[in-house]
TIBA-907823 format. One record per residue (C-alpha): residue number from 0; x, y, z. Coordinates in Angstrom, 3 decimals, m for minus. Layout:
{NUM, {X, Y, Z}},
...
//
This chain:
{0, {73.681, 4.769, m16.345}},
{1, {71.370, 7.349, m14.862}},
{2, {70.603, 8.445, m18.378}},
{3, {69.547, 4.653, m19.265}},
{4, {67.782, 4.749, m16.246}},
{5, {65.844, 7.329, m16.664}},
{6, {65.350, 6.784, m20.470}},
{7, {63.410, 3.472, m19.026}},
{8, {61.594, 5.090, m16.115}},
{9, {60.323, 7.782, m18.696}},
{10, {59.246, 5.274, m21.180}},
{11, {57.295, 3.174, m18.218}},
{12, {55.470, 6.687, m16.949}},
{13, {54.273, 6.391, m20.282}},
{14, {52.985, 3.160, m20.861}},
{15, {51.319, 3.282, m17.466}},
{16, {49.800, 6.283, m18.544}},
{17, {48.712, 4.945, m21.682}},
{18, {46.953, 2.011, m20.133}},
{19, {45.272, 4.520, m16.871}},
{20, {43.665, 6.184, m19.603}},
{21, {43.113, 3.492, m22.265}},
{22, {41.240, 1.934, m18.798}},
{23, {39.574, 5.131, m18.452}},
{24, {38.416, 5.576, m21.806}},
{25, {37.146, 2.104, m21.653}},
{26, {35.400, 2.861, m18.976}},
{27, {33.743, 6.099, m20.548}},
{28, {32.846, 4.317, m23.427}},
{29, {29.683, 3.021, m21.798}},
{30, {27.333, 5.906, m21.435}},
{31, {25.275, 6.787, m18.472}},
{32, {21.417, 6.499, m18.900}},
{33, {19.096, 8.641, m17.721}},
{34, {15.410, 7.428, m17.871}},
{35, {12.649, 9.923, m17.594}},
{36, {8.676, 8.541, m16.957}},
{37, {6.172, 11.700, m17.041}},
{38, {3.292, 9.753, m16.037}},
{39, {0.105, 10.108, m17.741}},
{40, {1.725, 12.173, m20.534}},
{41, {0.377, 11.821, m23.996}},
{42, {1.919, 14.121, m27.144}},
{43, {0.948, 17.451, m25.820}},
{44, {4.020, 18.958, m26.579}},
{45, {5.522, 21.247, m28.900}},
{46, {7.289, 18.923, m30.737}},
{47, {4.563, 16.650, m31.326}},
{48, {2.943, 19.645, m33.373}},
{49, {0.620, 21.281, m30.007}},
{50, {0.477, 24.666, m30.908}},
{51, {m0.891, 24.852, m27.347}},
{52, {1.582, 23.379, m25.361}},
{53, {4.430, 25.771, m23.479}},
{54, {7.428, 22.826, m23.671}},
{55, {10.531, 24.583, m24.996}},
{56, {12.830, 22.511, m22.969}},
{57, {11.292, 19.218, m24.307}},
{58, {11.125, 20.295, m27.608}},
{59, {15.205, 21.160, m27.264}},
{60, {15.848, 17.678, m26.311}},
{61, {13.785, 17.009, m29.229}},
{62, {16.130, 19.550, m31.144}},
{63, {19.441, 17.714, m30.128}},
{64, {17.864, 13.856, m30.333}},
{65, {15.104, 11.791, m32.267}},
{66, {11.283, 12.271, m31.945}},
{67, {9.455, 9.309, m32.879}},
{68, {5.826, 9.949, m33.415}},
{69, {3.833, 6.734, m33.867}},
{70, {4.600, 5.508, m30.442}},
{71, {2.254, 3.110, m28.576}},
{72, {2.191, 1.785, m25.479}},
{73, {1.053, m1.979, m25.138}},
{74, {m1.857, m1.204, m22.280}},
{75, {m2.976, 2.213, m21.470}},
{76, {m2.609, 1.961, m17.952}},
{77, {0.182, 2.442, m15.453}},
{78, {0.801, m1.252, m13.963}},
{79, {0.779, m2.954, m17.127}},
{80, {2.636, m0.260, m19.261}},
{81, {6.000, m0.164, m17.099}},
{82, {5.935, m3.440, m16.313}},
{83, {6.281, m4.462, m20.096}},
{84, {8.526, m1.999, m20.987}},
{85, {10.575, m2.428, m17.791}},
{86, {11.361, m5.978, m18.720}},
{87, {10.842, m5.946, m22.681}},
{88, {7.833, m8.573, m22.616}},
{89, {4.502, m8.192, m23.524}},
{90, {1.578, m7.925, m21.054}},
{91, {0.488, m11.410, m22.068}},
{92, {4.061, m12.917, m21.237}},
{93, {4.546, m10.502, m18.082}},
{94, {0.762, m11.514, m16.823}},
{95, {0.544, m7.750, m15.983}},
{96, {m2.730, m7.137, m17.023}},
{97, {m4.394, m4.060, m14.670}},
{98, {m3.559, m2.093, m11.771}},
{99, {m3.670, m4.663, m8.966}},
{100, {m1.460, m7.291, m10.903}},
{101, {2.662, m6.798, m9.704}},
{102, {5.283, m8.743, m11.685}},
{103, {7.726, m9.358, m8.897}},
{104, {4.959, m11.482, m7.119}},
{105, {3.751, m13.254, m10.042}},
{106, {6.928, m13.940, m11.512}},
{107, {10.046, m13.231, m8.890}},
{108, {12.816, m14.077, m11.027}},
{109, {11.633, m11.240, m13.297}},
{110, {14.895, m9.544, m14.966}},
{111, {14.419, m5.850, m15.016}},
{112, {15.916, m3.127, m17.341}},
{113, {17.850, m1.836, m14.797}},
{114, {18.644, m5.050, m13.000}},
{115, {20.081, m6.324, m16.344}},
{116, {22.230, m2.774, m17.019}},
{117, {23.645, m3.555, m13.408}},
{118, {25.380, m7.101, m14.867}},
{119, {27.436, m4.909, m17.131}},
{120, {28.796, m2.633, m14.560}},
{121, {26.156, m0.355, m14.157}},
{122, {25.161, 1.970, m10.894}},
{123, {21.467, 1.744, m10.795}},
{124, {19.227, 4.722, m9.031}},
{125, {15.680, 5.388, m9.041}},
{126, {13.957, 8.434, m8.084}},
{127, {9.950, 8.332, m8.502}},
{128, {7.562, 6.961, m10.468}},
{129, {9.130, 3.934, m12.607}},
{130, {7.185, 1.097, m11.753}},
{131, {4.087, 1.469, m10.537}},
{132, {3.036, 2.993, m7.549}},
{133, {4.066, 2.483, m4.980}},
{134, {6.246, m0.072, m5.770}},
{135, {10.074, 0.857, m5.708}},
{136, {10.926, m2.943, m6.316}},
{137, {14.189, m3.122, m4.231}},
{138, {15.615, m6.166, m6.510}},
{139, {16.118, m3.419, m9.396}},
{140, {18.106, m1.189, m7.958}},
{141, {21.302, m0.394, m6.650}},
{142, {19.655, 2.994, m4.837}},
{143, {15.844, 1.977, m5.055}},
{144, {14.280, 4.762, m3.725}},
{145, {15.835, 8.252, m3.268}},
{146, {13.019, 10.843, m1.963}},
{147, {13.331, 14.036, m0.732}},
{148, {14.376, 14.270, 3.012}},
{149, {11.168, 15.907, 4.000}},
{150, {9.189, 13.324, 2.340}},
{151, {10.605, 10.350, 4.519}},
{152, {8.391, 10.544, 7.182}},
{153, {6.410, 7.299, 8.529}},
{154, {3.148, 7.980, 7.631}},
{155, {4.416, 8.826, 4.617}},
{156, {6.538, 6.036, 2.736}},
{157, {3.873, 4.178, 0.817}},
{158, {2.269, 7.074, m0.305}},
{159, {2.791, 8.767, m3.993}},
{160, {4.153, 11.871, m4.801}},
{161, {0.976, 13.114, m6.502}},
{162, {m0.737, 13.196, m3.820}},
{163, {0.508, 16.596, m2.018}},
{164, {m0.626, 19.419, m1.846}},
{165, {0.452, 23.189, m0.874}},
{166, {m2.678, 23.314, 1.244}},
{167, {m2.590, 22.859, 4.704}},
{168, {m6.570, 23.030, 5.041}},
{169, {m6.516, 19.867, 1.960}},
{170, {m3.440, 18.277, 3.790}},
{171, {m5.721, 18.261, 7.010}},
{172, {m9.111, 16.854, 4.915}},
{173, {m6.821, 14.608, 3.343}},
{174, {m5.615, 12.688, 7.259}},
{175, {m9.292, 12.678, 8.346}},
{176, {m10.420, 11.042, 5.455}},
{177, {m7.384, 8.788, 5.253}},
{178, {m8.461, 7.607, 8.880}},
{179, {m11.731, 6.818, 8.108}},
{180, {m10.850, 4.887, 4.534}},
{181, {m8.631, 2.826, 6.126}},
{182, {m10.676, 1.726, 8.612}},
{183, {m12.964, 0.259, 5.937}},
{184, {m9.811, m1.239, 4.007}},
{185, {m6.833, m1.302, 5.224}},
{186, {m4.801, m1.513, 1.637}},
{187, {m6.062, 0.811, m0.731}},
{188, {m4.347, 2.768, m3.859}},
{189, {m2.093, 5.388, m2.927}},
{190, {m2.407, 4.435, 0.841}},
{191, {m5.749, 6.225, 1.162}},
{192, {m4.055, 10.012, 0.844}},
{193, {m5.266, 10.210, m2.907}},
{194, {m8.366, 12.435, m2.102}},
{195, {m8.603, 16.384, m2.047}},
{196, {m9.484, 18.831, m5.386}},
{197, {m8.612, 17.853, m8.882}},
{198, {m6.598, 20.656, m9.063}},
{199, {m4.143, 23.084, m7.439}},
{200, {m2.143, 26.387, m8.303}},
{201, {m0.342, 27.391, m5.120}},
{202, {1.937, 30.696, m5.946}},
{203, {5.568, 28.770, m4.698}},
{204, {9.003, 28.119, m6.129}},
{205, {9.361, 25.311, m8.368}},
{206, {10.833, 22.686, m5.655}},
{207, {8.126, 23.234, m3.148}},
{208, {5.598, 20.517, m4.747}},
{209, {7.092, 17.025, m5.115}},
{210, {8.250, 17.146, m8.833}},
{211, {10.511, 20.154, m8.120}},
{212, {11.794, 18.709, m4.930}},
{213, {12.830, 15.609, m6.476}},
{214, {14.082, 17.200, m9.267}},
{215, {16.705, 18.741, m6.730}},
{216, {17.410, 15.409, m4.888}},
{217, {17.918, 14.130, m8.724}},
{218, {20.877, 17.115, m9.425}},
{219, {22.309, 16.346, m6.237}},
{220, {22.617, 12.573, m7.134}},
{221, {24.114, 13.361, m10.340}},
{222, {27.003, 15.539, m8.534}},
{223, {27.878, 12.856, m6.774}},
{224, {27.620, 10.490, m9.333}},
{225, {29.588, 12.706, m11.399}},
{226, {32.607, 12.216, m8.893}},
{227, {33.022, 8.693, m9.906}},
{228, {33.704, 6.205, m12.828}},
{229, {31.215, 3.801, m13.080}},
{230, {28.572, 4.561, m15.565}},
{231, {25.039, 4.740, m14.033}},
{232, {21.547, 4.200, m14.791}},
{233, {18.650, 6.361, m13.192}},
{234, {15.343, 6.050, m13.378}},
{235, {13.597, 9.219, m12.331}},
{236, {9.991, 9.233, m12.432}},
{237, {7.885, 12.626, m12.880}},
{238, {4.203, 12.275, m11.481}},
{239, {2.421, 15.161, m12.682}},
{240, {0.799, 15.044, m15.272}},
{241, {m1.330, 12.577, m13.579}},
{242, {m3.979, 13.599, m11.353}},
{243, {m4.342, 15.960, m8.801}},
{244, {m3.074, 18.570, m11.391}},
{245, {m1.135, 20.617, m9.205}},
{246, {1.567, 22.969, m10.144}},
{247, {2.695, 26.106, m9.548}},
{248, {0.722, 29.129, m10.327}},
{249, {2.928, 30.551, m12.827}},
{250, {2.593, 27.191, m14.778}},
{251, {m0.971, 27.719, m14.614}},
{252, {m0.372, 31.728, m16.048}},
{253, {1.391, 30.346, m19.054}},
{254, {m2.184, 29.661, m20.258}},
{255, {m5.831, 31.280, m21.203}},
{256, {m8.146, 28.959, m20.572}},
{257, {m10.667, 30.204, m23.153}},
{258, {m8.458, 29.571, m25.835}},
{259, {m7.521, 25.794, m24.971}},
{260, {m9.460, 23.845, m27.683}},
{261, {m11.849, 21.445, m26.206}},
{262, {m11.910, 18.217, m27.342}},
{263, {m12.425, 17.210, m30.985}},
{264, {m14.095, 14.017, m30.794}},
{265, {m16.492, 14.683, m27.469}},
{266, {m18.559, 11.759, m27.957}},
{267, {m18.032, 7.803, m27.295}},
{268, {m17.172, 6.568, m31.060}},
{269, {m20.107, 6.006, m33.475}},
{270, {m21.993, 1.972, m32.905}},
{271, {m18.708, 1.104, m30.102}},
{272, {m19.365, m1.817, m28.333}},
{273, {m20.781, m1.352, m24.756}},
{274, {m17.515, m2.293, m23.047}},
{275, {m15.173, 0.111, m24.690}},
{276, {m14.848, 2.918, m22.121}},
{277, {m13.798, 3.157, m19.013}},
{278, {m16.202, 4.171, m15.930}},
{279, {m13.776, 7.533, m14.829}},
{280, {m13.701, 6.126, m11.422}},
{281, {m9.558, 8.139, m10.822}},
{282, {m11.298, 11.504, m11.451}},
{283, {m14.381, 10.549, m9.532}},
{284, {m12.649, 10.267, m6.043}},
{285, {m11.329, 14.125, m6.627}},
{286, {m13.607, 17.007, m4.713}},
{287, {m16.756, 17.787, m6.683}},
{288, {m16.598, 14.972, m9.092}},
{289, {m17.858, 12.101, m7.072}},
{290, {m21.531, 12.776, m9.172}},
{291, {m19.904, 11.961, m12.918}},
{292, {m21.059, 9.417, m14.614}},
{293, {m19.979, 6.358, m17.046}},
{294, {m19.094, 7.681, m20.254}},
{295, {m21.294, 5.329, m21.952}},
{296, {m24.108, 6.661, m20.002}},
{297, {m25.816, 10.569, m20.780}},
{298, {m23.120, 11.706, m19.074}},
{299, {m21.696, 15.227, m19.939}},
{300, {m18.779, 17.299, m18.300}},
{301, {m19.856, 21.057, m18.451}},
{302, {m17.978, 23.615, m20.300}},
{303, {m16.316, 25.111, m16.942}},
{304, {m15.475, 22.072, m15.362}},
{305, {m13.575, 20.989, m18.540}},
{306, {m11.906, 24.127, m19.518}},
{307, {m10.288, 23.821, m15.704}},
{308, {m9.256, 20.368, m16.272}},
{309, {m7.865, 21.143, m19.168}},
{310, {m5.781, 23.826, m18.294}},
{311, {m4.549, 22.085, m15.047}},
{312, {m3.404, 19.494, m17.292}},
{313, {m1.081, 21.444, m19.397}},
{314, {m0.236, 23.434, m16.504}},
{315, {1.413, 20.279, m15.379}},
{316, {2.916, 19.627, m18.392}},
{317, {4.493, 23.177, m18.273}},
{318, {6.245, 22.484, m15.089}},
{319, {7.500, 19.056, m15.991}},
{320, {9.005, 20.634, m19.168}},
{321, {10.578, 23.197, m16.696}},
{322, {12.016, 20.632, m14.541}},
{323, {13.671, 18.410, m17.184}},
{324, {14.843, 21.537, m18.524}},
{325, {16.590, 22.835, m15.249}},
{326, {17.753, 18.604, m15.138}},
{327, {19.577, 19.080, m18.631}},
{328, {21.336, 22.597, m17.824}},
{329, {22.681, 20.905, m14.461}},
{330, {24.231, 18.043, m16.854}},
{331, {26.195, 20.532, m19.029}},
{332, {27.472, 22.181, m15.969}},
{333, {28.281, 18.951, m14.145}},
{334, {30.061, 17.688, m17.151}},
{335, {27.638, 14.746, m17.871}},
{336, {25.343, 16.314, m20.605}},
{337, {27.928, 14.746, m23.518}},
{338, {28.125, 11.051, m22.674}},
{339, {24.644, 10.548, m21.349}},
{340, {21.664, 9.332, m22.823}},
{341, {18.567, 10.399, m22.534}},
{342, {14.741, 9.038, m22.881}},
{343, {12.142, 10.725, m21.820}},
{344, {8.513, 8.675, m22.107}},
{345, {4.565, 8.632, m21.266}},
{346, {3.784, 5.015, m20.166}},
{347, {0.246, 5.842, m22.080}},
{348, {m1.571, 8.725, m22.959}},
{349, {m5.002, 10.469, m21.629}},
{350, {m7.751, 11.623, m22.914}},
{351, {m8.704, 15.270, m22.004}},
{352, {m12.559, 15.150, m22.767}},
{353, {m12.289, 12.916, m25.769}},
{354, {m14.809, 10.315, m26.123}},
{355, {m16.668, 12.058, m23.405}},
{356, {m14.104, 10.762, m20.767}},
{357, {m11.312, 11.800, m18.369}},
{358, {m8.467, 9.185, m17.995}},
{359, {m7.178, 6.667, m19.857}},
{360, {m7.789, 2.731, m19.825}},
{361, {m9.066, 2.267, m23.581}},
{362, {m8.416, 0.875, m26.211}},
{363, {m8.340, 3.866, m28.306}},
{364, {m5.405, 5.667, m29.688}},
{365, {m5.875, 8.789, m27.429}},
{366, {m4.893, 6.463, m24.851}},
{367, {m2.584, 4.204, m26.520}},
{368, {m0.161, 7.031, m28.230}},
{369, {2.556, 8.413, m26.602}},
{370, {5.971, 10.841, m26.908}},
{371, {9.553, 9.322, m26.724}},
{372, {12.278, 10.878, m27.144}},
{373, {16.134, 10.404, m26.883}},
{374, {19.206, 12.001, m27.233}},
{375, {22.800, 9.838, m26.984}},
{376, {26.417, 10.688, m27.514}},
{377, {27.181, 10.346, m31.366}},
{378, {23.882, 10.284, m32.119}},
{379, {22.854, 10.816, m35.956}},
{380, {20.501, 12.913, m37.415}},
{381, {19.990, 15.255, m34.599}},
{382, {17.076, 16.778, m34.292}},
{383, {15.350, 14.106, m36.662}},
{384, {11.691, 12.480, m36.652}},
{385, {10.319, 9.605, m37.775}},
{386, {6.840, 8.686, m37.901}},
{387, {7.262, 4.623, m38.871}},
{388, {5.496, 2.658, m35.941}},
{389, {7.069, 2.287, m32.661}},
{390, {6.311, 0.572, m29.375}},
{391, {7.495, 1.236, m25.745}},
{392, {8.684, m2.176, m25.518}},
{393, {11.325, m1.683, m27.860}},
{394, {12.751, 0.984, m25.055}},
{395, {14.579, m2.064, m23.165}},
{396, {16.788, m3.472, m26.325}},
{397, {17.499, m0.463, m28.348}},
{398, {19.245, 0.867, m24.895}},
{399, {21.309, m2.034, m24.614}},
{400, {22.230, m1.530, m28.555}},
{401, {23.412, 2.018, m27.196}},
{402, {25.230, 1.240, m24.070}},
{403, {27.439, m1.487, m26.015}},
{404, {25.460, m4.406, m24.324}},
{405, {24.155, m7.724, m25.072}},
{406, {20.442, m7.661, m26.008}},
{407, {18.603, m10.373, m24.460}},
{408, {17.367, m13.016, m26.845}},
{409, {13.949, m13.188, m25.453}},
{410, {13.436, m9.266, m25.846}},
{411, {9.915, m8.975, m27.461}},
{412, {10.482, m5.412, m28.742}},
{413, {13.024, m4.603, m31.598}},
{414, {15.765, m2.167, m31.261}},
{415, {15.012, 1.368, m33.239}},
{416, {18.897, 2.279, m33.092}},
{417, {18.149, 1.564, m37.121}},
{418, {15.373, 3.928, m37.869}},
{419, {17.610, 6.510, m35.962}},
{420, {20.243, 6.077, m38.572}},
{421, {17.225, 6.457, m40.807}},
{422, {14.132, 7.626, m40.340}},
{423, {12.605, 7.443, m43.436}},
{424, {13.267, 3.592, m43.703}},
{425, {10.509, 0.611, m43.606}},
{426, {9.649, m0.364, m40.037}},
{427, {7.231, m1.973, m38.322}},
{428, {4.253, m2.996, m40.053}},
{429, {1.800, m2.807, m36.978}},
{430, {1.460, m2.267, m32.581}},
{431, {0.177, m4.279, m30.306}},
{432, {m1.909, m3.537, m27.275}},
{433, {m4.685, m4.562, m25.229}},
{434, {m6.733, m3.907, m22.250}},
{435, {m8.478, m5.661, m19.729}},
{436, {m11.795, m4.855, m18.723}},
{437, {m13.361, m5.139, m14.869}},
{438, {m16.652, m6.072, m14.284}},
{439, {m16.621, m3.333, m11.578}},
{440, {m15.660, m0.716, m14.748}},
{441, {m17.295, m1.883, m17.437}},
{442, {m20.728, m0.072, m18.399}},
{443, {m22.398, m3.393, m18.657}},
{444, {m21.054, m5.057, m15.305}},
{445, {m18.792, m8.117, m17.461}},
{446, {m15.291, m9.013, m18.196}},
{447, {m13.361, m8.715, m21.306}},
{448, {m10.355, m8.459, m22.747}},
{449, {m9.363, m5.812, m26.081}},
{450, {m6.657, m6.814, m28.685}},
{451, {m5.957, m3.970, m30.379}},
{452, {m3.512, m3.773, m33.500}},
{453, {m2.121, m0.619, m35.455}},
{454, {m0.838, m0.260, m38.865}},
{455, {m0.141, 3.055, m40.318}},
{456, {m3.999, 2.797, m41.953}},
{457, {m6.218, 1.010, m39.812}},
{458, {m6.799, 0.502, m35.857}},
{459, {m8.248, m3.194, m35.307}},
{460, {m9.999, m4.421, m32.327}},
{461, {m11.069, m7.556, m31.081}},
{462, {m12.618, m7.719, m27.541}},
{463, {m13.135, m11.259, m25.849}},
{464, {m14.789, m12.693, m22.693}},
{465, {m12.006, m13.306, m20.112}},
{466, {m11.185, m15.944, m17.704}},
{467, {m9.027, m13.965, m15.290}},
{468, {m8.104, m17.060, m13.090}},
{469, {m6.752, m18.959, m16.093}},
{470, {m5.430, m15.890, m17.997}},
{471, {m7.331, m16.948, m21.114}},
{472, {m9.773, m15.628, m23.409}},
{473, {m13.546, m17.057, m24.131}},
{474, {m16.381, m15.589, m26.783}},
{475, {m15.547, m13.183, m29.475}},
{476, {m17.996, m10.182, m28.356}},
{477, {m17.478, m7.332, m29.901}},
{478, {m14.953, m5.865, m33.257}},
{479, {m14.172, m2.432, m33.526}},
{480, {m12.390, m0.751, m37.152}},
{481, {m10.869, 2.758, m37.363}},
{482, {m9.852, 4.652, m40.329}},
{483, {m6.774, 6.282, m39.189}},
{484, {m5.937, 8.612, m42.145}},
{485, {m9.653, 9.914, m42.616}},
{486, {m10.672, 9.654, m38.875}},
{487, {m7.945, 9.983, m36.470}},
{488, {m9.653, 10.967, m33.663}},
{489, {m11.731, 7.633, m34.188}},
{490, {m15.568, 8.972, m34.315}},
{491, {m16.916, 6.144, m36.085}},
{492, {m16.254, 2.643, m35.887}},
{493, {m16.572, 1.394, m39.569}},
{494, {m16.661, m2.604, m38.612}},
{495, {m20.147, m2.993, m40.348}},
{496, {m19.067, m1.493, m43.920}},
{497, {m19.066, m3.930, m46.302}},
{498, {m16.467, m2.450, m48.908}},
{499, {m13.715, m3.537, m46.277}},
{500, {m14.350, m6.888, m45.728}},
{501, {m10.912, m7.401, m47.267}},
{502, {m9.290, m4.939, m44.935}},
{503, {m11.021, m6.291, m41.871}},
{504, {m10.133, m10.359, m42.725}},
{505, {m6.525, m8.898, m43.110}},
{506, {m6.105, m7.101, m39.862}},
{507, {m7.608, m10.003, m38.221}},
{508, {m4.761, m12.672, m39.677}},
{509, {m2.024, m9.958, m38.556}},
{510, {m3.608, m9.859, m35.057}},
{511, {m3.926, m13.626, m34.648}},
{512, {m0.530, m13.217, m35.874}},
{513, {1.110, m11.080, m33.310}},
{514, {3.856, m9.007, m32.870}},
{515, {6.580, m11.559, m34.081}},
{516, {4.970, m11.368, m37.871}},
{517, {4.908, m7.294, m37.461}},
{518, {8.969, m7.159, m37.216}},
{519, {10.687, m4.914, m39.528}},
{520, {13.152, m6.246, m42.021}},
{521, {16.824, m5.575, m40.516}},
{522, {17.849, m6.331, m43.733}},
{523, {18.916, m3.323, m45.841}},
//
């Protein structure tokens, strides 16, 4: 009897075993997501074929995932950018269409990527920069806004991380002139603290400016994290490379200024439109630039100036790449590294003295292409690129194709989970993007609005008069045509050439078109 009862008891142990780790493997089978924004960040990276750039630990993840290198964003500015990728519609669906515009108040019922992951049993975190700043958005998040603890002070919560400094003589000019801003306007971008000199090199450890600090609050999370079994989804947002470009010195020692290449294309493209370019008005509240002018204008940045901006900017990059690295090694050693995904992004590029500008906000491809990158458990063809047209909206729906999920059927992107299988394969036939343009920005004082489409030939651009109460566009004003295989740093615009009238009545049938007509055939 005690032998057939412990035959049975045996036999039980095992199926409850069985089932505590069938439940646990079903549980592991969703991966967690890590989701990395490096704001401002266009291909200057190893990977992407810079023979400048110092990125070794971007160009591992590179190494161990997929690069895809015709990546566009669908407006090359911040609001607009992450709040169509963040929800997988289009800036003319989201109504997102500059920096003042926020999706939660135009459209509250707004599903967001990680609000959606969170149906399917998801643990959602955000650190940084994922929607625009400052705007956590509380409704997305399980943990919406993890910053350092001595970042949480008062003063201090609706300002952005990029706008510290080592400093205590800039931290001090920066209060005074906060005071006096906001008694002009109360609301203003970055709280009124985004003033002080375009650039910084302060000789301190990596976590002393904000990236590194929240990099450390980040490895911290993921401990803890770690400790249980629901898969999670965090958002962690990098600030630099935008503006100030601050970083620490040995970032900055990585580089020789003299022999960063200047720009290639230093001049506004050849017979543009007058409403092309933005007016540089970011870099001209920085110390010592408040005298630039438009670009459109006889403008020129001096050889000094730019060689410093230059090498702040990649400087930035540097540490970034350092910080993501330093994020992946405490993965492996936490255990997470093999059933986590990630994607790292730029929500739009930025030009670095091209077109005789500083910023972004174009409609031009230095602006409008950026890097992503991911790595996931069983991925194929490690290490793999593909160079078939991509957009950032397809971010939201080829993670849910990962994580096991349901893709929502009103997803305006298309899940590249196929070109990862193979990279060589027929994709997309064209991107979409667009940008709106102020009155207050523009060099001619009016209001437009640029369609811009990309095949693998040709960038396309219509601009339009805009009605900004109605959302609607007037007058055709201006066309703009770019030869992308004989001029890819778009010098001339070739609208007026008669040999393409073909080429230019076709592009402007697959704008009209839209995205839905640019799908790739899932049928193989």
């Amino acid at each position: 009897m005690k032998k057939y009862l412990f035959f049975h008891i045996s036999i039980l142990t095992i199926i409850i075993s069985s089932c505590t780790c069938y439940a646990q493997e079903k549980k592991k089978t969703k991966p967690n997501i890590i989701f990395i924004s490096v704001d401002d960040l266009r291909p200057t990276l190893g990977v992407y074929g810079d023979t400048i750039a110092v990125t070794p630990n971007i160009d591992q993840l590179a190494a161990e995932g997929m690069t895809f290198r015709q990546t566009f964003s669908q407006v090359a500015v911040c609001a607009p950018s992450r709040a169509s990728l963040m929800t997988g519609l289009r800036p003319d669906s989201t109504r997102v269409w500059h920096l003042g515009d926020k999706f939660r108040e135009i459209n509250p019922n707004t599903v967001t990527m990680p609000q959606y992951f969170s149906k399917f049993g998801y643990k959602t975190v955000n650190l940084g920069k994922i929607f625009h700043n400052y705007m956590p958005d509380s409704v997305s998040w399980d943990e919406p806004d993890l910053r350092p603890s001595k970042y949480l002070k008062k003063d201090w919560l609706n300002r952005d991380g990029e706008t510290f400094y080592i400093s205590e003589e800039v931290n001090n000019s920066q209060a005074v002139k906060r005071d006096s801003l906001l008694k002009l306007r109360p609301i203003r971008y970055a709280d009124g603290w985004n003033t002080g000199p375009a650039w910084e090199a302060a000789d301190v450890h990596d976590t002393i400016y904000y990236d590194g600090a929240q990099t450390e609050l980040a490895k911290k999370t993921l401990s803890r994290l770690a400790k249980t079994e629901t898969p999670f989804y965090m958002g962690l947002g990098y600030f630099r490379p935008h503006l100030p470009f601050t970083a620490p010195k040995k970032y900055w020692d990585l580089y020789d200024a003299q022999k960063i290449p200047l720009a290639a294309n230093p001049n506004v493209p050849q017979n543009a439109p007058g409403h092309t370019m933005n007016s540089m008005y970011e870099l001209r509240h920085y110390d010592g630039f408040n005298d630039i002018g438009h670009p459109q204008s006889d403008f020129k940045m001096n050889e000094e100036r730019s060689r410093k901006l230059k090498h702040g900017y990649y400087a930035s990059v540097s540490y970034v790449d350092a910080l993501v690295g330093n994020l992946v090694a405490h993965l492996k050693e936490i255990g997470l590294y093999d059933n986590t995904v990630i994607i790292l992004w730029g929500d739009h590029g930025w030009k670095l003295g091209d077109h005789n500008s500083w910023g972004k906000m174009t409609n031009y491809n230095i602006d409008l292409q950026v890097p992503m990158i991911i790595r996931y458990p069983n991925q194929e063809n490690r290490g793999a690129q593909t160079f078939e047209i991509t957009e950032l909206v397809d971010m939201f729906p080829s993670l849910c194709e990962i994580a096991g999920i349901e893709v929502p059927n009103y997803m305006q992107g298309t899940s590249f989970l196929p070109l990862i299988k193979d990279p060589k394969r027929s994709w997309k036939s064209a991107a979409f993007s667009q940008f709106h343009r102020r009155p207050k920005v523009s060099a001619d004082g009016n209001r437009y609005m640029g369609y811009s489409i990309n095949t693998k030939e040709y960038h396309y651009i219509e601009w339009y008069t805009w009605n900004t109460k109605t959302g609607t566009r007037g007058e055709l004003t201006g066309k703009e045509l770019y030869d992308r295989k004989n001029d890819p740093n778009e010098t001339v615009n070739i609208i007026a050439e008669h040999k393409l009238t073909e080429v230019k009545a076709s592009l402007a049938k697959k704008l009209e078109a839209g995205w839905r007509k640019a799908k790739p055939n899932l049928i193989k």
